[in-house]
C-alpha positions in Angstrom: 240.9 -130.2 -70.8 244.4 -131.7 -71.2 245.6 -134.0 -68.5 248.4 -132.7 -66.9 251.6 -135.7 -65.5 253.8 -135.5 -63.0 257.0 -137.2 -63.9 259.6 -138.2 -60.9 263.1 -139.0 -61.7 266.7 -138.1 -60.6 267.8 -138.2 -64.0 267.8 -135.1 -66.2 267.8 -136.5 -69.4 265.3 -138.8 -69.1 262.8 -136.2 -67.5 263.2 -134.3 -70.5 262.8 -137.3 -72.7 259.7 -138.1 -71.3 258.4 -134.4 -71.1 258.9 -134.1 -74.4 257.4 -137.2 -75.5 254.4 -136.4 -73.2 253.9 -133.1 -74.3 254.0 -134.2 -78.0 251.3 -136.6 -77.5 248.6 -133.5 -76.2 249.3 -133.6 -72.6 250.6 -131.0 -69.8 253.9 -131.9 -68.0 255.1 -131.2 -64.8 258.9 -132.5 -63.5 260.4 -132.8 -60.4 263.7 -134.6 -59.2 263.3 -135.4 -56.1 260.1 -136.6 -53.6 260.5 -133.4 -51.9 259.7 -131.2 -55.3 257.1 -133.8 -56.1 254.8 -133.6 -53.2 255.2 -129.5 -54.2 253.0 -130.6 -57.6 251.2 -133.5 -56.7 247.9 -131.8 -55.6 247.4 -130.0 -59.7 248.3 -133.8 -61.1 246.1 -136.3 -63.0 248.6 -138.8 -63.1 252.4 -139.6 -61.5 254.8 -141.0 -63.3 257.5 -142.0 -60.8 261.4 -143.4 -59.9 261.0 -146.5 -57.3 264.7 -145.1 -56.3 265.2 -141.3 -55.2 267.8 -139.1 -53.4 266.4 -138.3 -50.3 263.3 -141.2 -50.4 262.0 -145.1 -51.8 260.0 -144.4 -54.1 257.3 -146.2 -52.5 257.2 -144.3 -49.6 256.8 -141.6 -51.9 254.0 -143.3 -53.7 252.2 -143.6 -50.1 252.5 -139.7 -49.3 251.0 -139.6 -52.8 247.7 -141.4 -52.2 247.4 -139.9 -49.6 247.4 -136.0 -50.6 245.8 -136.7 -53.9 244.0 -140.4 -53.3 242.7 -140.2 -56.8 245.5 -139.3 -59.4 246.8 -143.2 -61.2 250.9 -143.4 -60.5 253.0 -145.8 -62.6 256.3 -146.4 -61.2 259.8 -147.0 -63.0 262.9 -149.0 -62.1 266.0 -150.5 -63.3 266.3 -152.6 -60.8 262.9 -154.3 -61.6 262.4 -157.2 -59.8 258.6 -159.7 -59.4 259.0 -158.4 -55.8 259.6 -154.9 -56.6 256.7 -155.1 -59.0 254.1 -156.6 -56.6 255.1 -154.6 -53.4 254.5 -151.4 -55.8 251.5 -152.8 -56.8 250.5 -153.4 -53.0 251.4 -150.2 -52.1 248.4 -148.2 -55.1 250.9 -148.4 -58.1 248.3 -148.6 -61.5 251.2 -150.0 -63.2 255.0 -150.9 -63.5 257.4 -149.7 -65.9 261.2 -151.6 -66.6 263.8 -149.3 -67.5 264.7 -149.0 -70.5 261.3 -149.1 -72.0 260.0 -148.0 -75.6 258.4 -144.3 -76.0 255.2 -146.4 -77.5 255.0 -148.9 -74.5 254.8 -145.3 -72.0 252.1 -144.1 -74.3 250.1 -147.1 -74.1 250.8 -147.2 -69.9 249.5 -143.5 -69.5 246.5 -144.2 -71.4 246.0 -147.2 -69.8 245.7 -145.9 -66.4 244.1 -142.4 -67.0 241.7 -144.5 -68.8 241.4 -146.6 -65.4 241.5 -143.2 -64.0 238.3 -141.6 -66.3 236.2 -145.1 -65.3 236.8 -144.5 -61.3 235.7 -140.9 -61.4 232.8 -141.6 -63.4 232.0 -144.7 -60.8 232.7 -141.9 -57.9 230.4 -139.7 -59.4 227.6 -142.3 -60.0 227.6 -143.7 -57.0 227.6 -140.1 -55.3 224.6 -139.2 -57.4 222.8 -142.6 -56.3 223.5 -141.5 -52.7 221.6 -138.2 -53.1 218.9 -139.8 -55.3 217.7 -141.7 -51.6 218.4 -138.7 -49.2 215.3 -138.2 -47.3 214.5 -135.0 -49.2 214.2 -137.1 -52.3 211.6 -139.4 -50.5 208.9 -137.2 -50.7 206.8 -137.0 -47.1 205.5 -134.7 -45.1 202.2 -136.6 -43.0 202.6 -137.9 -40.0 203.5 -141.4 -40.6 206.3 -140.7 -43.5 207.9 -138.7 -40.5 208.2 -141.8 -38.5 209.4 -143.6 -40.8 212.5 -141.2 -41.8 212.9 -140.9 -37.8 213.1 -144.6 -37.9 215.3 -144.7 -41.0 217.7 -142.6 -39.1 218.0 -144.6 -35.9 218.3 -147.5 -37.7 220.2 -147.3 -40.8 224.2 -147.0 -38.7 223.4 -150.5 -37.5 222.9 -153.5 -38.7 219.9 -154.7 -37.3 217.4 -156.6 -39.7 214.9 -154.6 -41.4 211.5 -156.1 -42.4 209.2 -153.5 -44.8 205.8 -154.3 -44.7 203.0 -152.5 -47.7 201.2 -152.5 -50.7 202.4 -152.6 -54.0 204.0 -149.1 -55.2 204.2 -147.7 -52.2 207.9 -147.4 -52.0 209.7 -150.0 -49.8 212.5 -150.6 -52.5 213.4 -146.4 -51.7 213.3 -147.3 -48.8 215.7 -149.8 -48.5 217.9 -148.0 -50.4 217.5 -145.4 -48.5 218.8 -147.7 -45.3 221.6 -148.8 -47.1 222.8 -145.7 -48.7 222.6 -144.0 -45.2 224.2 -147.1 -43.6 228.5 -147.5 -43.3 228.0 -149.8 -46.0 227.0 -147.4 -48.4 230.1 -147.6 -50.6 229.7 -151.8 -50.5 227.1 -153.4 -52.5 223.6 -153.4 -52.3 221.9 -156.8 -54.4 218.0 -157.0 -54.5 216.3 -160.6 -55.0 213.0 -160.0 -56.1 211.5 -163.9 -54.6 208.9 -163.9 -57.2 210.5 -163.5 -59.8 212.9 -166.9 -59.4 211.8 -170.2 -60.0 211.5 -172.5 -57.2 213.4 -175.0 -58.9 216.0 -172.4 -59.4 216.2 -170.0 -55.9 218.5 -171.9 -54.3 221.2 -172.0 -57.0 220.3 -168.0 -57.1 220.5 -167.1 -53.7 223.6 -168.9 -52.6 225.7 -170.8 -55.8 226.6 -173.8 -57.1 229.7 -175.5 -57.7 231.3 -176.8 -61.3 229.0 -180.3 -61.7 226.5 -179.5 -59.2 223.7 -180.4 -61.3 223.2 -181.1 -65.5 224.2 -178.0 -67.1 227.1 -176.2 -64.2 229.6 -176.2 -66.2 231.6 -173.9 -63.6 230.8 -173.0 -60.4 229.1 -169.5 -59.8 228.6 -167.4 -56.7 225.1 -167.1 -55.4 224.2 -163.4 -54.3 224.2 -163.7 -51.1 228.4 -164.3 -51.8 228.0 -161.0 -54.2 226.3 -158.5 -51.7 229.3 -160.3 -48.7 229.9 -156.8 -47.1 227.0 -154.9 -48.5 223.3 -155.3 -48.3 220.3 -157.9 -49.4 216.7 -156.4 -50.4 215.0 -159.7 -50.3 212.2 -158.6 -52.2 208.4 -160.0 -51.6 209.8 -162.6 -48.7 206.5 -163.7 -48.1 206.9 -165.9 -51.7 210.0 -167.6 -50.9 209.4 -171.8 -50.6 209.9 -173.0 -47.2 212.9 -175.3 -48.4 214.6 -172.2 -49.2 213.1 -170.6 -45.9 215.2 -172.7 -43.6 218.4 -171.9 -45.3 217.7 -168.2 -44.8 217.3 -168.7 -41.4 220.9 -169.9 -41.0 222.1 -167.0 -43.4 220.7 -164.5 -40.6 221.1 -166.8 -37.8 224.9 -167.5 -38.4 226.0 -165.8 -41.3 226.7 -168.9 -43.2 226.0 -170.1 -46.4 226.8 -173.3 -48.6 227.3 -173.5 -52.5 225.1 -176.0 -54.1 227.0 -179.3 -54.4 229.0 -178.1 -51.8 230.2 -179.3 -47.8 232.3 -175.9 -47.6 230.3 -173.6 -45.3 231.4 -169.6 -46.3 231.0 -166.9 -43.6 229.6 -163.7 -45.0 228.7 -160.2 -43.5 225.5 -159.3 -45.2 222.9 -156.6 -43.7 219.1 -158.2 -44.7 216.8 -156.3 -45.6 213.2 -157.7 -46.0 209.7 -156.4 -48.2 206.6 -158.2 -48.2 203.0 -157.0 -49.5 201.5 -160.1 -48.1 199.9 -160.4 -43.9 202.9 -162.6 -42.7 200.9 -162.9 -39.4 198.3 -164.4 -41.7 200.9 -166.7 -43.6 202.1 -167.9 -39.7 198.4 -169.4 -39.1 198.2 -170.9 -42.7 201.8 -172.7 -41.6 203.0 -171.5 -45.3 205.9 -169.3 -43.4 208.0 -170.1 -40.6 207.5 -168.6 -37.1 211.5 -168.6 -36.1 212.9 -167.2 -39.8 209.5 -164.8 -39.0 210.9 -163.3 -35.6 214.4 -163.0 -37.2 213.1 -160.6 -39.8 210.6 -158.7 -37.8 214.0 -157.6 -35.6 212.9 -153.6 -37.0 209.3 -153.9 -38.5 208.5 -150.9 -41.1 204.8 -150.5 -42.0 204.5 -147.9 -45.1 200.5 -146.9 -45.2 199.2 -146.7 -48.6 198.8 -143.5 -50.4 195.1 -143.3 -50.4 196.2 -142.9 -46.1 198.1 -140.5 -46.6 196.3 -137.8 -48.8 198.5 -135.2 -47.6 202.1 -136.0 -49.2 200.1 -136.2 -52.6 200.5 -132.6 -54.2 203.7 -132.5 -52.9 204.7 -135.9 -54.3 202.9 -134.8 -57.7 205.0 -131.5 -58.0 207.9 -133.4 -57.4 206.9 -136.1 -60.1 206.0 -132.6 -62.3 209.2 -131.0 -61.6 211.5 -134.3 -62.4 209.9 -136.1 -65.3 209.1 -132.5 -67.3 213.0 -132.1 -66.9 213.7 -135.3 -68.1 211.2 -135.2 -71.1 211.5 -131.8 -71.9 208.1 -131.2 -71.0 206.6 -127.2 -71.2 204.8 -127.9 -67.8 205.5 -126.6 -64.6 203.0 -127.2 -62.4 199.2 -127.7 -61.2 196.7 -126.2 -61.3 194.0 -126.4 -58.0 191.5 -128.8 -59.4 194.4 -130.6 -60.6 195.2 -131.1 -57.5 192.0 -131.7 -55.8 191.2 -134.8 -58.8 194.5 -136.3 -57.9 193.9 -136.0 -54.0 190.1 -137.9 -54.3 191.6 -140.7 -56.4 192.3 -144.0 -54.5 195.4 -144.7 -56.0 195.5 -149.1 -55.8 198.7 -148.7 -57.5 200.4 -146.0 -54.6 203.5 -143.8 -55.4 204.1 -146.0 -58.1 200.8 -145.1 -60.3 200.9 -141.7 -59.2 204.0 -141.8 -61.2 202.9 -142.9 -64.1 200.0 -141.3 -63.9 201.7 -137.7 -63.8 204.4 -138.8 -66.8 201.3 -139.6 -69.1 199.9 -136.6 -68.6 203.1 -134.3 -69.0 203.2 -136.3 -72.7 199.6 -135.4 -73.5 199.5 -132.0 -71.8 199.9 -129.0 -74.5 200.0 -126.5 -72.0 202.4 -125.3 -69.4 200.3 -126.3 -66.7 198.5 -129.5 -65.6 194.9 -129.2 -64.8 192.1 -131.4 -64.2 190.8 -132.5 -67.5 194.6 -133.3 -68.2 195.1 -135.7 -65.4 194.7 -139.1 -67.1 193.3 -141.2 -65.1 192.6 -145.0 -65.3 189.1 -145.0 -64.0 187.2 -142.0 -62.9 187.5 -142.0 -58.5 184.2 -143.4 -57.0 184.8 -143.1 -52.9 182.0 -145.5 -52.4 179.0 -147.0 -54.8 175.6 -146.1 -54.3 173.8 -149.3 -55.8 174.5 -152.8 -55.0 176.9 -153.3 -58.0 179.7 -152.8 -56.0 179.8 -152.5 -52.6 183.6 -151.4 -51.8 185.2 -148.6 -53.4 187.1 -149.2 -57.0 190.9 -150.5 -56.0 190.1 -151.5 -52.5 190.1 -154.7 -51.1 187.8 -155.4 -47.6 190.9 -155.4 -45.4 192.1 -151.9 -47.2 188.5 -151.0 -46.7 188.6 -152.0 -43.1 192.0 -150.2 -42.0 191.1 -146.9 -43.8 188.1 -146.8 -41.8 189.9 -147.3 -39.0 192.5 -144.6 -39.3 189.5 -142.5 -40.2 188.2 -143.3 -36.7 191.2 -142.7 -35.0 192.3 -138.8 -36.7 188.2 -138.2 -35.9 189.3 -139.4 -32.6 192.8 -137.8 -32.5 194.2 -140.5 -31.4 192.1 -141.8 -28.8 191.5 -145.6 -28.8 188.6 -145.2 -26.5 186.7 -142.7 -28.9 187.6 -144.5 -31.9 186.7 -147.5 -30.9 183.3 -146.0 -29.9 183.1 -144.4 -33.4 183.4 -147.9 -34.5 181.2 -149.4 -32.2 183.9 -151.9 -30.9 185.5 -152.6 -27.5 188.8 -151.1 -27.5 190.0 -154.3 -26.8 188.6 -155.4 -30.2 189.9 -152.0 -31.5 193.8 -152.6 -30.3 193.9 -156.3 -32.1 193.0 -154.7 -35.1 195.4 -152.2 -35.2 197.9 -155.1 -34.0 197.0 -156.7 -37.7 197.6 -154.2 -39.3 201.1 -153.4 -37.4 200.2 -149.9 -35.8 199.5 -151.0 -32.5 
């Protein structure tokens, strides 16, 4: 479609000029002399070209009224009175660019493409970021047991603030969606959001990372470089698997939440940031508090809001509906025939155990829907990695395939307790435990 400027000037000819010029160059012009006919044809304009002096009104106050009834159309303004002052005020004031009368016919040419060029780059920002923000609306985040509920109840209550968030589960179970999810629910979902995955940093290395250096710091800064903590200053942290981080680096993140302060390496200046922290782990970090490998205070300052995500395999429940949703989105993206499951689809699927979570069921369903020659997914063409065994009948194995004894323990456990609907005294009779000894498990495992 061809872009249609609004041109602003008391002067006929040179309306007519620039029309003219405009118009010859593929675009749609509309004129006006005064602010009062402008603001008439503002709203149906990609760009304004505009006078900084009018009859009736500055041209900057004009510019103002401008952003404000169409916030996203680029507005150059022209002078001949063109001053540094008059330049930067217009600038100030959401001018994309300055023009000094008398200018050449090319230099306006290369202005207006300029800033609907600017123009083309914000909208498509706008419209990416938009798209990211429906991407982690809760009906994306497929759920429907009982403890996915809880946590999107939780989500809600506590994604306007800007309390510290710590996500506790397994591998592939979906704490970075979640997080984003926080964030893009959160006031400072139009600021950054920067995940630090801890593991994947060297030691040697994470401090540098995490909070900058300055130019000679050590052998090799040539110039000094903002850590992204500085980068995310407004936004959001996901500081990924917290349970690896050294405990060097451990006490400087306790100052980053304690006080919102942070120091450049090679440098005495402290910088105040506002960063929300938000914290995953797939590691027991009750378990890493006895072992003394992390620290009980910077502990306490991330469990403010503690998240626990259950596995998959404990929540049987949400997997048709997550594997129609994988269905549905991947064969849309790979331009797959298939549009659904079939019933033993479904039920092979539902008896897996699923070590890698959401995250395998993924992968699982898009390696199907490129093998699958049908229109429909049924058993023989879920690909699994190893065939489901729920429990081994010789003495080969003694825990189910993908389990660990502590995912062995806590899904007998929650078995206990939906046998038990809920009641600690019956499960823990089921279990043959006191429900004393019943409530500190549950503490370790964070349901209690």
């Amino acid at each position: 479609m061809k872009k249609r400027i609004l041109v602003v000037d008391d002067e006929e000819k040179l309306r007519r000029v620039i029309e003219l010029h405009l118009a010859s160059a593929g675009f749609d012009v509309d004129k006006a002399r005064s602010a009062e006919e402008a603001l008439k044809l503002v709203d149906r304009a990609d760009m304004v070209i505009t006078d900084l002096r009018l009859p009736s009104m500055d041209g900057l106050q004009l510019l103002s009224l401008i952003r404000r009834q169409n916030a996203h159309a680029p507005v150059v303004v022209m002078t001949a009175f063109g001053t540094i002052e008059n330049a930067v005020e217009a600038m100030k004031s959401g001018a994309t660019d300055f023009l000094l009368k008398p200018f050449s016919l090319d230099h306006l040419t290369a202005v207006v493409t300029k800033a609907l060029e600017v123009r083309a780059l914000r909208d498509e920002n706008r419209q990416l970021k938009e798209e990211l923000g429906r991407r982690y609306e809760f009906d994306n985040i497929r759920g429907r047991s009982a403890p996915m509920q809880e946590i999107f109840s939780t989500i809600s209550r506590v994604a306007p603030t800007r309390a510290t968030v710590l996500l506790a589960g397994e591998s592939g179970v979906g704490k970075d969606l979640i997080a984003r999810a926080i964030h893009f629910h959160s006031p400072r979902r139009d600021r950054p959001f920067v995940k630090i995955n801890c593991t994947a940093i060297p030691e040697n290395l994470m401090e540098s990372e995490l909070f900058g250096y300055e130019k000679g710091a050590f052998t090799g800064a040539a110039q000094s470089k903002p850590g992204k903590f500085e980068l995310a200053d407004t936004g959001t942290v996901l500081l990924d698997e917290i349970g690896d981080v050294p405990a060097s680096i451990q006490v400087k993140l306790l100052r980053v939440l304690q006080e919102r302060e942070i120091e450049r390496l090679g440098s005495n200046k402290t910088l105040h940031i506002d960063v929300r922290v938000i914290a995953a782990t797939n590691q027991d970090l009750r378990a890493a508090l006895e072992q003394g490998t992390f620290r009980e205070d910077l502990y306490y300052r991330l469990n403010v809001v503690p998240i626990s995500i259950p596995p998959l395999r404990a929540r049987r429940e949400d997997i048709p509906f997550l594997a129609e949703h994988f269905v549905k989105a991947m064969g849309a993206e790979n331009g797959s025939p298939v549009r659904g499951l079939t019933d033993a689809a479904v039920k092979k699927l539902t008896e897996y155990h699923w070590p890698g979570n959401v995250r395998e069921l993924q992968n699982v369903i898009e390696r199907s829907l490129v093998l699958c020659s049908g229109d429909t997914l049924d058993a023989d063409d879920i690909k699994l990695e190893t065939a489901p065994r729920p429990r081994a009948q010789t003495g080969e194995h003694l825990l189910p395939d993908g389990m660990t004894l502590d995912e062995y323990e806590q899904s007998i456990i929650r078995e206990a307790l939906q046998r038990a609907e809920g009641n600690k005294s019956h499960a823990a009779r089921l279990l043959g435990l006191t429900r004393n000894a019943l409530r500190y498990r549950l503490a370790q495992m964070g349901l209690e």
